[in-house]
N, C-alpha and C positions, 0 to 999 in steps of 0.2 A: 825495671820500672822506675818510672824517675815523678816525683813531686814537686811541679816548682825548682825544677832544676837540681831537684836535692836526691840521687839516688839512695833508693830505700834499703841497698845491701849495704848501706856504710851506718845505718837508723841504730845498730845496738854499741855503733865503736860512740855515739853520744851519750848513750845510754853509761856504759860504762866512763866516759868523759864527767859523766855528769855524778857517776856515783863512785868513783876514785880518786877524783880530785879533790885533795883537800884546801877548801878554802881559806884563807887569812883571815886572824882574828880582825874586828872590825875596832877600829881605833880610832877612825876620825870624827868627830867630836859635830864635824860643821852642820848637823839637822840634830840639834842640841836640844830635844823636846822632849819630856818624859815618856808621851807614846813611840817617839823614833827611839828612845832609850831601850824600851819594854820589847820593841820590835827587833832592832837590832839582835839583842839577848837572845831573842825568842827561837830567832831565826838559826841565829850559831848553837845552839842549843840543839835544834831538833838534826842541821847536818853532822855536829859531832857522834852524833849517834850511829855513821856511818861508817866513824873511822874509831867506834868505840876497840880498848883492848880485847875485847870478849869476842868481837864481828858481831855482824848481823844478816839476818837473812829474811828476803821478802818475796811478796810475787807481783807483779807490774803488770798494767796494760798501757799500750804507747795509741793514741789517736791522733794523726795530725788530716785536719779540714774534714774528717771521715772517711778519708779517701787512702790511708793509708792507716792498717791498725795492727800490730804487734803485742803478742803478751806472751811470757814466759816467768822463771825464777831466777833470783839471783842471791851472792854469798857472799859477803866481802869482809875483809878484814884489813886494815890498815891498805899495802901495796898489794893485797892480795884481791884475788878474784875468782868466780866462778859462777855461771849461767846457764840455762837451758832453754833454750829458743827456737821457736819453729821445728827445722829436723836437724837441729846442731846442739851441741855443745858443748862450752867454752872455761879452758882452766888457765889461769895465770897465776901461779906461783911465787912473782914479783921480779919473776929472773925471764922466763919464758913465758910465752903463750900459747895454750895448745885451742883448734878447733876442730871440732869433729864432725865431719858431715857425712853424717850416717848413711842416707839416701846413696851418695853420692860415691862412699866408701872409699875415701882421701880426708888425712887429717894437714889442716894448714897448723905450721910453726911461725910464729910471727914475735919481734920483738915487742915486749908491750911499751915501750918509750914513743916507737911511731907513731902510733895513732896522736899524740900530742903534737905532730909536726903538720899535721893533716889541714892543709890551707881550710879545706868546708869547715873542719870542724873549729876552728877559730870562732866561728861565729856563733856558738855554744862557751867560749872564755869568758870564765866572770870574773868580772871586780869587784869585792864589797864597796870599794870608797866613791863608785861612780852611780851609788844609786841613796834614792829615798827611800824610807822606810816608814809603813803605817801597819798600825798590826786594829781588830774589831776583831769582836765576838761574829761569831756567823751559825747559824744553827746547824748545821753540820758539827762544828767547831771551832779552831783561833783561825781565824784568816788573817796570813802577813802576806803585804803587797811592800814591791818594791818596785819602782819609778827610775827610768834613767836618768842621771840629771844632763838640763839642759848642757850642750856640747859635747858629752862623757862619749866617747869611741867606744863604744861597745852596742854591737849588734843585737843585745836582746832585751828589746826594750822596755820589757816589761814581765816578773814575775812575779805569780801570785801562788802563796804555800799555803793547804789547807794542814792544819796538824789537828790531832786530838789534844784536848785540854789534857792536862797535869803532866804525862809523859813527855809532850811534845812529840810524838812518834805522826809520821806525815802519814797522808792519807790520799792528799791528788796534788801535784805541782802543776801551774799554765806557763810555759813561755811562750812570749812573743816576738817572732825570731822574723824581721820585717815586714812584711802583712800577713803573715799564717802566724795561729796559734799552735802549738803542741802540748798535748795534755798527756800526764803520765799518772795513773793511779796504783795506788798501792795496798795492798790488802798480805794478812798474814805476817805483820810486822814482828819479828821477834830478834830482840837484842840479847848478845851474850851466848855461851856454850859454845864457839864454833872450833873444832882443834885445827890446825894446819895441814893435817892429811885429809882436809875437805877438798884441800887445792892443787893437791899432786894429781898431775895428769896418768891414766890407772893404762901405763902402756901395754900390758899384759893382753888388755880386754881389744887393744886394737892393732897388735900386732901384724894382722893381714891384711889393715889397709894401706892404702898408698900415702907415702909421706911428702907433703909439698914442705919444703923450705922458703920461706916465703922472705926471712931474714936478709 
């Protein structure tokens, strides 16, 4: 199935794009306003929580136009990872990547570096320095928007972070990735406790499926 050109079996390598990437702290100065200030902060605030020591773990639903909608769990820790989606799921250890397709009864091994080389997913690379920044109260919670700046080469040209006040723990992200939106909500936010044997792939348990090398 393909959305706007965008095939939906590549929809969780963004996902994971978007919640293993550790962003740059944000240093340039030039929207020098105490709300881009506040915003700024706000912002790098609630994604460090992703690459917190402890990890974290959440549960997602992904919407793009409505015509395409995804929800499962996920685990992460620093370069680590792990998810449960649709009838797969997926361990990355920081070395390997294991996916399990239950259904299907074949586990794909994949290098998790690739999916960073993946020309689509380019269009998901953020820049802090190529955007604005305004952060408002929203009844919901803090809403931080961020604008591309005029000429800035980055394809998404528009994000808007709901978070909950005082923790900053996110609640629903919009991107706007050239005229579709994607919406990603989050629920069950829990930072901290995760050990490292959340992310060893549990070979034992699927030792008579079929092994794709995918590396």
């Amino acid at each position: 199935m393909k959305i706007l050109g965008i095939r939906t079996d590549w929809m969780m390598k963004v996902i994971a794009i978007l919640f293993t990437f550790q962003f740059s702290l944000f240093t340039s100065m030039a929207q020098d306003t105490p709300n881009a200030r506040q915003a700024r902060r706000v912002f790098n605030t609630a994604w460090n929580h992703f690459f917190g020591p402890e990890g974290v773990t959440f549960h997602y639903k992904i919407d793009i136009l409505h015509l395409y909608k995804e929800e499962g769990t996920s685990w992460n820790k620093g370069d680590k990872a792990r998810s449960e989606y649709k009838n797969s799921k997926m361990w990355n250890d920081g070395t390997t990547k294991y996916i399990a397709r239950e259904k299907k009864g074949y586990v794909e091994i994949h290098d998790p570096k690739v999916n960073k080389a993946d020309e689509k997913l380019q269009m998901f690379k953020f820049d802090a320095d190529s955007y604005e920044y305004f952060i408002a109260n929203d009844p919901e919670g803090l809403k931080v928007t961020l604008l591309a700046k005029r000429g800035a080469k980055v394809k998404m040209k528009k994000i808007i972070a709901l978070l909950e006040p005082g923790t900053y723990y996110p609640k629903r992200l919009r991107i706007k990735v050239s005229i579709f939106w994607a919406t990603i909500t989050f629920s069950n936010f829990k930072a901290g406790g995760l050990s490292d044997d959340v992310f060893e792939f549990p070979k034992e348990k699927y030792k008579n499926f079929k092994i794709k090398d995918l590396r």
